[in-house]
C-alpha positions as CSV (number, residue, x, y, z in Angstrom):
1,X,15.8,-45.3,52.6
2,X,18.5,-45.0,50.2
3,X,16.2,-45.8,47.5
4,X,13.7,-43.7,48.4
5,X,16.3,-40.9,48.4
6,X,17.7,-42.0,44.9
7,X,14.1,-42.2,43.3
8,X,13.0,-39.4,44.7
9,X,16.6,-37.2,43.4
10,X,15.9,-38.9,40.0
11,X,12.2,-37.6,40.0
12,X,12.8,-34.3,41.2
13,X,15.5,-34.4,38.0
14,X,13.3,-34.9,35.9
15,X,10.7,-32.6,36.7
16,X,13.0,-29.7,36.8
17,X,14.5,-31.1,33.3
18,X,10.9,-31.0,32.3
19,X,10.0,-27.3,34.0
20,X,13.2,-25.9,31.9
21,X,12.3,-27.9,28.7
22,X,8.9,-26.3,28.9
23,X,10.1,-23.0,29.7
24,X,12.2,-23.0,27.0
25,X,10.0,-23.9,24.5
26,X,7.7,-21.4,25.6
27,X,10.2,-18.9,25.2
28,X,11.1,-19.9,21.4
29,X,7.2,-19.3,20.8
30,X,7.4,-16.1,22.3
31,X,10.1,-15.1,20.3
32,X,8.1,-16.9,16.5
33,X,5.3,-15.0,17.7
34,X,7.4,-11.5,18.2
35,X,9.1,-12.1,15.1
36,X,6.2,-12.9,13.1
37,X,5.0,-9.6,14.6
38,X,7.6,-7.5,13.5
39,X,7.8,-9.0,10.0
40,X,4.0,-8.4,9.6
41,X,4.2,-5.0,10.7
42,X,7.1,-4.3,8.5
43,X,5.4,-5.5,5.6
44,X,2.2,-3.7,6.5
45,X,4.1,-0.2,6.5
46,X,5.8,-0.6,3.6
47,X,2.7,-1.4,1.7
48,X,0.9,1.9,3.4
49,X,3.9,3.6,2.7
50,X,3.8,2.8,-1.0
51,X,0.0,3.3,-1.1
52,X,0.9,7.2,0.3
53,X,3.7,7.6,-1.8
54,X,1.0,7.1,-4.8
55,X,-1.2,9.5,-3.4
56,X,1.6,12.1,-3.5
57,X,1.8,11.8,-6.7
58,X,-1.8,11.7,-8.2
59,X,-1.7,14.7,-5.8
60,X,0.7,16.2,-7.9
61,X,-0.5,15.4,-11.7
62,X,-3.9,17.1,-10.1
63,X,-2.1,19.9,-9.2
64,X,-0.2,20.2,-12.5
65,X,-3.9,19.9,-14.0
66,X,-5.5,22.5,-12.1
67,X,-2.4,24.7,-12.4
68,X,-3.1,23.8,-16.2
69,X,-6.9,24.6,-15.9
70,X,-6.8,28.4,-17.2
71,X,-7.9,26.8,-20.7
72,X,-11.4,28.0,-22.1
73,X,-11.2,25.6,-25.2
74,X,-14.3,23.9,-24.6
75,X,-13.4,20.5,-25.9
76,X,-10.1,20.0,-24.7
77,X,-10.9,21.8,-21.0
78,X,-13.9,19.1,-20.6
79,X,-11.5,15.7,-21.7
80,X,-8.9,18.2,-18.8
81,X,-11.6,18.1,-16.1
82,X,-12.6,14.5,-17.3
83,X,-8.6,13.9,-16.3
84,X,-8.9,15.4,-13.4
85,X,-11.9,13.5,-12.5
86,X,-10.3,10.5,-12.9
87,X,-7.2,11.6,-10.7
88,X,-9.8,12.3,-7.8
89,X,-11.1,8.9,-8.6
90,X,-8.0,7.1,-8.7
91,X,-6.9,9.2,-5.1
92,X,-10.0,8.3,-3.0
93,X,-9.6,4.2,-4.0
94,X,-5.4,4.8,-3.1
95,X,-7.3,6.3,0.1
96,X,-9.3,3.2,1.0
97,X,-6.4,1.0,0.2
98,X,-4.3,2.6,2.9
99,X,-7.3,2.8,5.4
100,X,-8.3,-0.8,5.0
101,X,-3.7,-1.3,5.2
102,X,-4.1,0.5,8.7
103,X,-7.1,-1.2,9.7
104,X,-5.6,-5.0,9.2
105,X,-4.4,-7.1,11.8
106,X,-1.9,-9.7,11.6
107,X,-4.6,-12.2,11.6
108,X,-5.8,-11.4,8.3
109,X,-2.7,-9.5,6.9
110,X,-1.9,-12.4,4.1
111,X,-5.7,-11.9,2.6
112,X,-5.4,-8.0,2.4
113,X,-2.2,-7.8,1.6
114,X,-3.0,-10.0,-1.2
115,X,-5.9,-7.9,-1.7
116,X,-3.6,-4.8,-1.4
117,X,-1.0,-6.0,-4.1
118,X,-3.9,-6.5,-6.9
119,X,-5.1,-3.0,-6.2
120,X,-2.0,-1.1,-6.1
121,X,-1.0,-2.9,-9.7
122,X,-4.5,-1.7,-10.9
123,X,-3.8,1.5,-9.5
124,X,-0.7,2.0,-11.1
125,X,-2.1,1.1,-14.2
126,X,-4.7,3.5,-14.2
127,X,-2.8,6.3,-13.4
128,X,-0.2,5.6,-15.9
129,X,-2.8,5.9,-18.4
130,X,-4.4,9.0,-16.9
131,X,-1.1,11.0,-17.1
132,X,-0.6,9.2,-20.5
133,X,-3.9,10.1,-21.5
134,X,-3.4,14.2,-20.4
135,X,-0.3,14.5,-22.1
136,X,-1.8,13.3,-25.4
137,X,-4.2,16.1,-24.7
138,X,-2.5,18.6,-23.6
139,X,-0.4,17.8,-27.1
140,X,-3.3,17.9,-29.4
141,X,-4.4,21.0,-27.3
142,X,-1.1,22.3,-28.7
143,X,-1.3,21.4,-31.9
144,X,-5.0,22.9,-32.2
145,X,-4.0,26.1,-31.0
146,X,-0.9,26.1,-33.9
147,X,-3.6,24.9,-36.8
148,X,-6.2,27.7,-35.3
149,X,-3.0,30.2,-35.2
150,X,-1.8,29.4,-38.5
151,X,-5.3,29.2,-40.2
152,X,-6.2,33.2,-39.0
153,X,-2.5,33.8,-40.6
């Protein structure tokens, strides 16, 4: 009887070490699959966040065009309103970006965020040279009003 007793204390040891093994682990995959989670959504807002912070200011240089706009200099108020064009352009694709940012899940996060990172460099890109591209225009606007001012003179 004894024995029985013993074996039976040794199994029921076991399979309770076994029950809090199990639960154990189950609860360090809970907490991976939390933390994984959180990091994924924390990387997903800041690229959203980044993506609207950009549309801010596109936003703005169209603005600062249109505010601009009171030109009737035929040449140089088409290569304005080609600017511009490019600005509303460059906003609707920042748009998409931060629809398809909202729209991922963690499953494929790593693809569009990949995705995500090329288009916000190309975006950044372009409307570095947009704004660099109306500046030189709004200068040789400038300096064809002075020749035009100085040649009635």
């Amino acid at each position: 009887m004894k024995t029985i007793n013993i074996k039976r204390n040794t199994i029921l040891t076991i399979s309770a070490s076994i029950v809090a093994a199990l639960l154990l682990m189950s609860c360090a995959d809970q907490k991976n699959k939390e933390e994984d989670m959180t990091a994924f959504e924390e990387q997903k807002n800041k690229m959203i966040s980044e993506l609207e912070d950009m549309e801010k200011k596109v936003d703005q240089s169209i603005a600062d065009l249109e505010d601009k706009m009171d030109i009737n200099e035929g040449p140089a108020e088409r290569s304005i309103e080609e600017l511009q064009e490019k600005l509303n352009e460059t906003k609707t694709r920042i748009q998409e970006k931060i629809k398809e940012a909202n729209e991922s899940t963690k499953d494929d996060w790593s693809s569009v965020k990949e995705d995500l990172d090329s288009a916000k460099k190309d975006l950044e890109k372009g409307f570095k040279d947009i704004t660099d591209n109306t500046k030189k225009a709004f200068e040789n606007m400038k300096k064809e009003v002075v020749s035009t001012v100085n040649n009635e003179n």
